[in-house]
PASEBA-1860 file (N, C-alpha, C; in nm, 3 decimals):
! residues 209
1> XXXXXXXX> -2.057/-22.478/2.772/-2.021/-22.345/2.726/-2.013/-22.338/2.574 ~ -1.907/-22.415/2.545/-1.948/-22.443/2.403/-2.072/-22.443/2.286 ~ -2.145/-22.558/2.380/-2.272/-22.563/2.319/-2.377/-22.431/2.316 ~ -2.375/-22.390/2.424/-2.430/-22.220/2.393/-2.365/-22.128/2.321 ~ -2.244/-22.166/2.267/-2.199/-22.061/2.147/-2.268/-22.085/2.048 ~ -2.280/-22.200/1.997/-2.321/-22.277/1.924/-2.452/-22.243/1.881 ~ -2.541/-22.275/1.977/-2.691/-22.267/1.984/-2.710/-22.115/1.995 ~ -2.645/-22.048/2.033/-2.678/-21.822/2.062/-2.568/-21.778/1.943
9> XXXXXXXX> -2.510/-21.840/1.870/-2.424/-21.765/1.771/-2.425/-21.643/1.765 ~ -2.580/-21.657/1.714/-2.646/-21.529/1.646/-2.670/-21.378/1.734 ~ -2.726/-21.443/1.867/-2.747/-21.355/1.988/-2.632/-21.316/2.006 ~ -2.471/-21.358/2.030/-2.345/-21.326/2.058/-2.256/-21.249/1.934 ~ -2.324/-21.285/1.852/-2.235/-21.174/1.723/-2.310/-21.061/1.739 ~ -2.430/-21.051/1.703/-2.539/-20.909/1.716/-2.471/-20.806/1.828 ~ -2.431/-20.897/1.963/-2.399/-20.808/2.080/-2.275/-20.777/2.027 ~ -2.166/-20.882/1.933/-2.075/-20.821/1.981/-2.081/-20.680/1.840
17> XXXXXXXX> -2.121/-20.724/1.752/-2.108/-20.581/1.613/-2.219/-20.483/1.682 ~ -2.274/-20.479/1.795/-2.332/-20.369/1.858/-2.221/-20.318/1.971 ~ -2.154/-20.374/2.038/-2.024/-20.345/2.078/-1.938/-20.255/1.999 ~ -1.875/-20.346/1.838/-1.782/-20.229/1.790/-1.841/-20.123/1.736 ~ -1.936/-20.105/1.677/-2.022/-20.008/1.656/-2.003/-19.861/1.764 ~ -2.059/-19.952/1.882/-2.040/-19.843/1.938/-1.907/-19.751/1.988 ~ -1.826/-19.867/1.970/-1.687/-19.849/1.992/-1.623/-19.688/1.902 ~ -1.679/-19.815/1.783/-1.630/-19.738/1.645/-1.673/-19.554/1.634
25> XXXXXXXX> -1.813/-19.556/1.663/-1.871/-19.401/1.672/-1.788/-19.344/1.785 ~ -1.805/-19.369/1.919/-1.735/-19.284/2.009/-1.555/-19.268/2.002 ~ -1.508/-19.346/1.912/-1.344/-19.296/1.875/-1.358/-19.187/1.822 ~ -1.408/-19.260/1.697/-1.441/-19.106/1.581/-1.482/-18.977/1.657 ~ -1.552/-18.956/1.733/-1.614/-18.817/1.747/-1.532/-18.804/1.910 ~ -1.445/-18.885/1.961/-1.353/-18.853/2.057/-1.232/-18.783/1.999 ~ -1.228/-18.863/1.918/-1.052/-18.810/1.819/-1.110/-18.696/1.750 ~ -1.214/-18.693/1.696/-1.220/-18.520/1.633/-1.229/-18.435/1.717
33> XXXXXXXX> -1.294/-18.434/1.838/-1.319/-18.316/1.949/-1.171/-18.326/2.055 ~ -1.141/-18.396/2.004/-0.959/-18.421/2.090/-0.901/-18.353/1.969 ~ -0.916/-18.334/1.886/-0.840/-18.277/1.787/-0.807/-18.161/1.808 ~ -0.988/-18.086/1.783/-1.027/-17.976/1.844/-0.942/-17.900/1.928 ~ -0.964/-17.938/2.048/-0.910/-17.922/2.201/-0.802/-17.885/2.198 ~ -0.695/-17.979/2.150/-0.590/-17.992/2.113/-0.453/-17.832/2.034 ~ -0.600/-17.855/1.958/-0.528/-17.724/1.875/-0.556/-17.610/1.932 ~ -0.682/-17.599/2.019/-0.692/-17.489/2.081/-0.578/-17.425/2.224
41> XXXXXXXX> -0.615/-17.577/2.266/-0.483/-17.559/2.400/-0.377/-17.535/2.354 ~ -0.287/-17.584/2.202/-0.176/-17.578/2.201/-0.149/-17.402/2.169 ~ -0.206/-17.325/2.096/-0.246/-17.210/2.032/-0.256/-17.124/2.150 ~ -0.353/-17.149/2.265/-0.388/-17.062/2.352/-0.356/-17.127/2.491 ~ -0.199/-17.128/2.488/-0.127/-17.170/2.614/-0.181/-17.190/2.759 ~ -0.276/-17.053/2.802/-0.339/-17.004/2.919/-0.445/-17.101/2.944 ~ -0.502/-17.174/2.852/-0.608/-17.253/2.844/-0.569/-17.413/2.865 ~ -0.447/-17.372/2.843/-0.420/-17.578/2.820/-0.420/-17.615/2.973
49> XXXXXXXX> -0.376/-17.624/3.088/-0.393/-17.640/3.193/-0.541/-17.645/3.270 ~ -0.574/-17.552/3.253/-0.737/-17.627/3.291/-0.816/-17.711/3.186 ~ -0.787/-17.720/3.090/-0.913/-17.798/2.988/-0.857/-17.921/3.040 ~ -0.724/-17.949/3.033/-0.661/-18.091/3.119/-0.712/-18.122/3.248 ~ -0.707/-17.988/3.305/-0.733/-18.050/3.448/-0.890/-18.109/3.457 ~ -0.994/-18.000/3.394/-1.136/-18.057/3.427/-1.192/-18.195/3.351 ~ -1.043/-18.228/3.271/-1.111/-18.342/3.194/-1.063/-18.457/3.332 ~ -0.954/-18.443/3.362/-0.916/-18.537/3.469/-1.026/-18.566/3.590
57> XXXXXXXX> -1.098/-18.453/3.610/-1.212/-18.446/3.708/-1.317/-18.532/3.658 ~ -1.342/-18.524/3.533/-1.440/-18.599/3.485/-1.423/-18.770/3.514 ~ -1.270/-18.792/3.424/-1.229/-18.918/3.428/-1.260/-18.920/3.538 ~ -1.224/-18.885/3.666/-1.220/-18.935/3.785/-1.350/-18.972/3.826 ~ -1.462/-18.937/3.797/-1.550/-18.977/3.831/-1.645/-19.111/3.756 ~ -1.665/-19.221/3.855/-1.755/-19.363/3.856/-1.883/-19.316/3.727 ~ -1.786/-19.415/3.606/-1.899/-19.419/3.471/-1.984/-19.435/3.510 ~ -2.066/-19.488/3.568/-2.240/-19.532/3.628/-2.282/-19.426/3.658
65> XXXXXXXX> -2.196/-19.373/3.762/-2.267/-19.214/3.815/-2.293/-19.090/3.687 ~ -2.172/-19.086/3.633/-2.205/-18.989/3.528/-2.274/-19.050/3.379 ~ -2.303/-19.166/3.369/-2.442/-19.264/3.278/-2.598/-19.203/3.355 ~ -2.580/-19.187/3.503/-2.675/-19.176/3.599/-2.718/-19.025/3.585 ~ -2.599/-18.968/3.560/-2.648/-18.793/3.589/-2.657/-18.738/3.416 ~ -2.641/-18.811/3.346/-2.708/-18.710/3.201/-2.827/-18.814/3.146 ~ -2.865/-18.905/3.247/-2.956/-18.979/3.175/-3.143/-18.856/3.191 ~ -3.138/-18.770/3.271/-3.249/-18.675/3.265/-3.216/-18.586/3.156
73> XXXXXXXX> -3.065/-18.574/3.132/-3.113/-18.449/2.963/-3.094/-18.546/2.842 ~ -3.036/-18.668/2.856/-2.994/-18.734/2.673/-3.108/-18.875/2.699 ~ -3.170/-18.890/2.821/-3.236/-19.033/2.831/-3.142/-19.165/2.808 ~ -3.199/-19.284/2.797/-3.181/-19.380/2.820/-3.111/-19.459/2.685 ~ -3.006/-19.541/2.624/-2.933/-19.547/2.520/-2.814/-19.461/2.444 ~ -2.777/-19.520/2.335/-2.679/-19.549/2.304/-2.618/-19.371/2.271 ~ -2.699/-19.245/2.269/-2.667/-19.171/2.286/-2.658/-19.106/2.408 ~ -2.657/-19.144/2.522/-2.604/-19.094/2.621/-2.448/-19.143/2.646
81> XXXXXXXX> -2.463/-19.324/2.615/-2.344/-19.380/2.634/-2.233/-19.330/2.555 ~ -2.236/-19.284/2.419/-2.187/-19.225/2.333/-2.115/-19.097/2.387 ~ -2.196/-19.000/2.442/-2.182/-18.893/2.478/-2.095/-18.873/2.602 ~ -2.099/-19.018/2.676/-2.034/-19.023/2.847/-1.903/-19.104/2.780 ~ -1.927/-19.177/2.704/-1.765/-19.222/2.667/-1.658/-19.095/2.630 ~ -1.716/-19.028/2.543/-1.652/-18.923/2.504/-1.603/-18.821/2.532 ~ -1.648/-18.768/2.661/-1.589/-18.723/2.776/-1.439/-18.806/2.851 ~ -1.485/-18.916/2.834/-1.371/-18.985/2.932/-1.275/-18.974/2.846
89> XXXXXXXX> -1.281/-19.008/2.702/-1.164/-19.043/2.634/-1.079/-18.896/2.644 ~ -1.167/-18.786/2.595/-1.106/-18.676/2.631/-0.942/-18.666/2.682 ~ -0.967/-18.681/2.815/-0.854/-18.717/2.956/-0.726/-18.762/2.863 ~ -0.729/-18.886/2.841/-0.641/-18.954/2.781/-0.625/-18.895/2.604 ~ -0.700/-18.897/2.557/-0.652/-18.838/2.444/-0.577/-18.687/2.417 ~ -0.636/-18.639/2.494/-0.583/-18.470/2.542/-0.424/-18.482/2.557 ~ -0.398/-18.525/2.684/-0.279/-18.581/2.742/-0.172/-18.636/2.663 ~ -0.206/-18.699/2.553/-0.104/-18.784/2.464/-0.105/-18.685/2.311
97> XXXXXXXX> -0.152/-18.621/2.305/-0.184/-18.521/2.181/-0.130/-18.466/2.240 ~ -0.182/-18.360/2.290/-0.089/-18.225/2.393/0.070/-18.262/2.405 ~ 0.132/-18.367/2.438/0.276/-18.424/2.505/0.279/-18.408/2.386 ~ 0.258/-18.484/2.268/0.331/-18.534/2.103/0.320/-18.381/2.037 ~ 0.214/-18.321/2.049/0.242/-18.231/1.953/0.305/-18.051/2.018 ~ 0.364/-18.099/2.179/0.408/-17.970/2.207/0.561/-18.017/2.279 ~ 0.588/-18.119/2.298/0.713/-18.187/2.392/0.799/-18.233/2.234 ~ 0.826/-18.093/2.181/0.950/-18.130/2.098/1.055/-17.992/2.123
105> XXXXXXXX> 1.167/-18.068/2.029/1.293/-17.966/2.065/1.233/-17.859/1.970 ~ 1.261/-17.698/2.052/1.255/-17.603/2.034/1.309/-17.557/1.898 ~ 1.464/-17.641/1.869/1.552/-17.585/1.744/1.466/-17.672/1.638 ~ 1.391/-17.772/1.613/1.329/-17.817/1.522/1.235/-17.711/1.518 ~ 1.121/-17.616/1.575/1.016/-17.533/1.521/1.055/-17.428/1.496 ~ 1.208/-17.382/1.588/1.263/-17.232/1.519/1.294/-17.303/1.359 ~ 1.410/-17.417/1.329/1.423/-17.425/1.188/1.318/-17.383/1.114 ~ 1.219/-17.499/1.128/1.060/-17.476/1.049/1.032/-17.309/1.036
113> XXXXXXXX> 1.029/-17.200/1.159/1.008/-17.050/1.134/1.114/-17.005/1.043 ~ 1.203/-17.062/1.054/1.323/-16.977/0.963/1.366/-17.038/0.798 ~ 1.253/-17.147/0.794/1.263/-17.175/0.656/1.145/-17.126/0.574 ~ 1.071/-17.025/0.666/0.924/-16.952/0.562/0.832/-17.001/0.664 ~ 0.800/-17.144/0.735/0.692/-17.207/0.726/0.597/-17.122/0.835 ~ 0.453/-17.111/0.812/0.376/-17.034/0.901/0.297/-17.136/1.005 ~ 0.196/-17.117/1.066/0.185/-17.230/1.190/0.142/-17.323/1.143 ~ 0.013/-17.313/1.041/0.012/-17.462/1.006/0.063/-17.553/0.888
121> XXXXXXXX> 0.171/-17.487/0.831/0.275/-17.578/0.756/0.335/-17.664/0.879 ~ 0.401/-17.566/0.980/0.476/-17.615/1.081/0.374/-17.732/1.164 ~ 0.225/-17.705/1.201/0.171/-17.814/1.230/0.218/-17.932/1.184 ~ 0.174/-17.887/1.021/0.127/-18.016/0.952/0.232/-18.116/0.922 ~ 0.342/-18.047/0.813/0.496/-18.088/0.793/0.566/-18.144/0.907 ~ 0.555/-18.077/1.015/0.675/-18.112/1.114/0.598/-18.170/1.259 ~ 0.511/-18.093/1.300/0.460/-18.137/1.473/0.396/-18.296/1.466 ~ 0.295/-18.241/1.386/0.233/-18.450/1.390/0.258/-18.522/1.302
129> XXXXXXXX> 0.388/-18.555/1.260/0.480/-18.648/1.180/0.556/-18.714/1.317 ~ 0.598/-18.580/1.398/0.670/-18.654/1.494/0.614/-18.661/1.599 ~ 0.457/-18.647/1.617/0.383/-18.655/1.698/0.277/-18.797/1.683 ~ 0.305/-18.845/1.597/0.192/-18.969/1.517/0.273/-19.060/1.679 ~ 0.325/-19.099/1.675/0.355/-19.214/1.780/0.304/-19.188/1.932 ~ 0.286/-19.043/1.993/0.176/-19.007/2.113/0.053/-19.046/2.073 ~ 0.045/-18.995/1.948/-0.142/-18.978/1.912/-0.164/-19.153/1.929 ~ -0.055/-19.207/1.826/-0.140/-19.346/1.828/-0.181/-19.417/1.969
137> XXXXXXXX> -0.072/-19.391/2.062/-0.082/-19.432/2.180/-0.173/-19.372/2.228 ~ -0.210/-19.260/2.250/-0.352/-19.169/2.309/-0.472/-19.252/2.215 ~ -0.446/-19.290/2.136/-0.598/-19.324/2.070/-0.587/-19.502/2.104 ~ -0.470/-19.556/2.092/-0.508/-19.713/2.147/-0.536/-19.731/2.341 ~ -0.488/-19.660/2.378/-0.548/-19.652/2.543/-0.661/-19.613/2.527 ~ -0.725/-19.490/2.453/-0.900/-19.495/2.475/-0.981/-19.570/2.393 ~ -0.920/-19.674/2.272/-1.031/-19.770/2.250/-0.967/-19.858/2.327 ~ -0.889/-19.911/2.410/-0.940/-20.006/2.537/-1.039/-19.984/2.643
145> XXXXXXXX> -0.993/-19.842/2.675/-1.085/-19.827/2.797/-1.254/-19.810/2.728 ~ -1.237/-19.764/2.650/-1.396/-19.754/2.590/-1.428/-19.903/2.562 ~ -1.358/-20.010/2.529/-1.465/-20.120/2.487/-1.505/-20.163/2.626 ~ -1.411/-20.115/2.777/-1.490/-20.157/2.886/-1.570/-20.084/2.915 ~ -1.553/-19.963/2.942/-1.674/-19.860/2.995/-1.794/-19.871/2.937 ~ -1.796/-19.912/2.766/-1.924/-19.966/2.692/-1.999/-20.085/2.748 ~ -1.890/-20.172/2.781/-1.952/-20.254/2.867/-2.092/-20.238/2.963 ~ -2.012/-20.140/3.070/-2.110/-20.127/3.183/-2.173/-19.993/3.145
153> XXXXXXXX> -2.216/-19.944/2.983/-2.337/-19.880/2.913/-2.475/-19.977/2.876 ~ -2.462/-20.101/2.872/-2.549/-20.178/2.871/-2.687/-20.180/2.997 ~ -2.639/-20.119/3.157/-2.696/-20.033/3.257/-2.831/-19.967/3.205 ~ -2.735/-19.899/3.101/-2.875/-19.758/3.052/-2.919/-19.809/2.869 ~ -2.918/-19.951/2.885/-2.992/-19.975/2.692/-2.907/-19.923/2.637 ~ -2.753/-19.948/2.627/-2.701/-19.913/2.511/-2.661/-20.025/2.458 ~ -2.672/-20.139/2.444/-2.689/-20.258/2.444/-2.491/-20.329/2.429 ~ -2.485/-20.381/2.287/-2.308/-20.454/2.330/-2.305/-20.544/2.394
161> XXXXXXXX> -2.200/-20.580/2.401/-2.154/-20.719/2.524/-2.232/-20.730/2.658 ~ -2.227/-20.599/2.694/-2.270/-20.582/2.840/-2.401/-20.655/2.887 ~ -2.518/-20.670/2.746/-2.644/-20.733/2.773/-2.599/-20.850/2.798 ~ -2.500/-20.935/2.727/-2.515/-21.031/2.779/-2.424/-21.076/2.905 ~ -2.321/-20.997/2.896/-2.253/-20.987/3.057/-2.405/-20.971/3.164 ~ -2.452/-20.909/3.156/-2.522/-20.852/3.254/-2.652/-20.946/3.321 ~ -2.682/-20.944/3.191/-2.795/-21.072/3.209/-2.786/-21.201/3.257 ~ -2.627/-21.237/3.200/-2.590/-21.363/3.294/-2.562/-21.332/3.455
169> XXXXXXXX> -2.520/-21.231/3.459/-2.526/-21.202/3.595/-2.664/-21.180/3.693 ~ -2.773/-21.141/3.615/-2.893/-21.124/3.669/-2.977/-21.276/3.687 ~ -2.952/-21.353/3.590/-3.021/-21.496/3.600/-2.903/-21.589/3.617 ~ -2.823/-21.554/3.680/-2.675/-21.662/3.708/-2.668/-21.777/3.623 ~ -2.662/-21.711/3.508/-2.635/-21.805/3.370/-2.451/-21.801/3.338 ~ -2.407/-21.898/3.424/-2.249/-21.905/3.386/-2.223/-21.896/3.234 ~ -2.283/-21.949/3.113/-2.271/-21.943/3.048/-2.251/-21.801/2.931 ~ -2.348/-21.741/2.989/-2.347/-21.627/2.934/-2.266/-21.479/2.992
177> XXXXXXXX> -2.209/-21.516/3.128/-2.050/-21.422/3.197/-1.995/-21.469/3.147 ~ -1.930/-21.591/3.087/-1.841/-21.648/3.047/-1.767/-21.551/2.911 ~ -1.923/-21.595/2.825/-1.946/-21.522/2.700/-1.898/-21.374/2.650 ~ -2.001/-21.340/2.768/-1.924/-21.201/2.794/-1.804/-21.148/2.792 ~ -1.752/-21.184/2.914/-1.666/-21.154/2.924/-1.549/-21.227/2.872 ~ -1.550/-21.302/2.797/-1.428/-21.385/2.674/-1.436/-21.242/2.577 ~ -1.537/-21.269/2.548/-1.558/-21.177/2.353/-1.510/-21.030/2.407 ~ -1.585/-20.938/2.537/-1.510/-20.809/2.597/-1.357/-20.812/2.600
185> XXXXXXXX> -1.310/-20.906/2.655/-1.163/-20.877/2.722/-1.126/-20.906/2.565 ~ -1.170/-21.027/2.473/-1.110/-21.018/2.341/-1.075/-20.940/2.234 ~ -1.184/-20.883/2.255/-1.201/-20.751/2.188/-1.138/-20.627/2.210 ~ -1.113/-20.625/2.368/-0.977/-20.469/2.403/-0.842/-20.553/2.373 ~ -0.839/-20.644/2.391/-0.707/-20.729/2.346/-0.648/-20.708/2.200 ~ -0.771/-20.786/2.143/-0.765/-20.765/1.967/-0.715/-20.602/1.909 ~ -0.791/-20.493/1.978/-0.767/-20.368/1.993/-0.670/-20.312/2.030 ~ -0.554/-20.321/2.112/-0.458/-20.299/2.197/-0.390/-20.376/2.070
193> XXXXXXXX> -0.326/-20.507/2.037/-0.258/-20.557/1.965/-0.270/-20.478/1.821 ~ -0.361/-20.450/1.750/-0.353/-20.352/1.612/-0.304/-20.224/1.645 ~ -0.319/-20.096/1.781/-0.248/-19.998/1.740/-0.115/-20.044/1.805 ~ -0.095/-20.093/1.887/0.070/-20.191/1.920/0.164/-20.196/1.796 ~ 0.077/-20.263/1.729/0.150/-20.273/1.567/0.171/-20.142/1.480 ~ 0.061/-20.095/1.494/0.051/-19.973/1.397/0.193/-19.877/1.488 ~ 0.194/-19.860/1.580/0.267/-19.781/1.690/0.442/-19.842/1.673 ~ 0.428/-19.931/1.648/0.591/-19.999/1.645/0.607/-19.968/1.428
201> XXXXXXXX> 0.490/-20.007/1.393/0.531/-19.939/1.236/0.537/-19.811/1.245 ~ 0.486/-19.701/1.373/0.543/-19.562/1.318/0.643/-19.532/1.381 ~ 0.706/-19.557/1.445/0.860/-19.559/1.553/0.982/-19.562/1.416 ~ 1.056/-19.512/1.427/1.184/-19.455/1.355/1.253/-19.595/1.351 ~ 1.301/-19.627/1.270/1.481/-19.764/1.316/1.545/-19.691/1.420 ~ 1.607/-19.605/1.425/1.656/-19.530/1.514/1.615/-19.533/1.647 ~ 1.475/-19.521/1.660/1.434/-19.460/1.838/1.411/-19.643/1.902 ~ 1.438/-19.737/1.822/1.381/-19.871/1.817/1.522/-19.966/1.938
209> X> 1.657/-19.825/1.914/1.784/-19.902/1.939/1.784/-19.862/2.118
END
């Protein structure tokens, strides 16, 4: 095992900085269209309940299948995978935005109205200051689940870990599941442990007791 790190270095880094890559793009354009969403549902009350619910429908449905059903309008690669991650994160990012920036006490946003502030002072100043500790958590649960679901994007050429997960599985090369799946699980690990941190640096002394 060793010795094929050794000897594929090169083949195993490529997969894996094609991994965060892809990682990296589908946060970004998850967290801005979660942003989006976000502000719309919170703004237009009547709406927040279903945009939640149909994202949950989505989540619910087997990544392969929905890799399977937009591969006739976006084709084959890293922009479909892109496009199907980003849906999923949705779910979870929605959910933890929505809670942080609407599950506060009432007498904190009347203060904010009764000291001048208009909605988006009150956003900005007051809701996601004390909303940063949902968000971070909404955004470190969907780069875990995205460095797996990227995984099994390797299916449709979006390449990452998954080629070589996959391939060892196709030519029963222990060496290269191994590979795989070390550097995958390392990598949502490695991921999970930085917003962990970041998440315990935005927590109060106070909420800590």
């Amino acid at each position: 095992m060793i010795d094929y790190a050794l000897n594929h270095a090169d083949k195993l880094g490529e997969a894996l900085w094609e991994h965060i890559l892809l990682v990296a793009l589908t946060l970004l354009f998850s967290i801005a269209a979660a942003s989006l969403l976000s502000l719309l549902a919170m703004y237009v009350p009547v709406i927040s309940r279903p945009i939640v619910y149909l994202f949950s429908i989505l989540y619910a449905v087997p990544s392969l299948a929905l890799f399977v059903l937009l591969i006739p309008l976006t084709g084959l690669g890293q922009k479909t995978a892109i496009l199907v991650l980003i849906l999923y994160n949705q779910y979870i990012l929605l959910r933890n935005f929505l809670t942080g920036l609407t599950d506060l006490d009432p007498s904190i946003v009347e203060a904010a109205t009764g000291m001048g502030m208009n909605r988006w002072q009150t956003l900005f100043q007051v809701r996601l200051p004390l909303a940063r500790r949902s968000i971070f958590t909404g955004i470190r649960l969907a780069s875990v689940s995205t460095v797996g679901i990227a995984t099994i994007a390797a299916f449709i050429n979006a390449g990452g870990l998954g080629d070589i997960l996959f391939d060892g599985l196709r030519t029963l090369n222990i060496d290269k599941i191994i590979w795989g799946s070390i550097l995958s699980a390392g990598l949502a690990l490695l991921i999970n442990a930085l917003f962990l941190y970041i998440e315990k640096r935005l927590t109060p002394p106070a909420a800590k007791l």
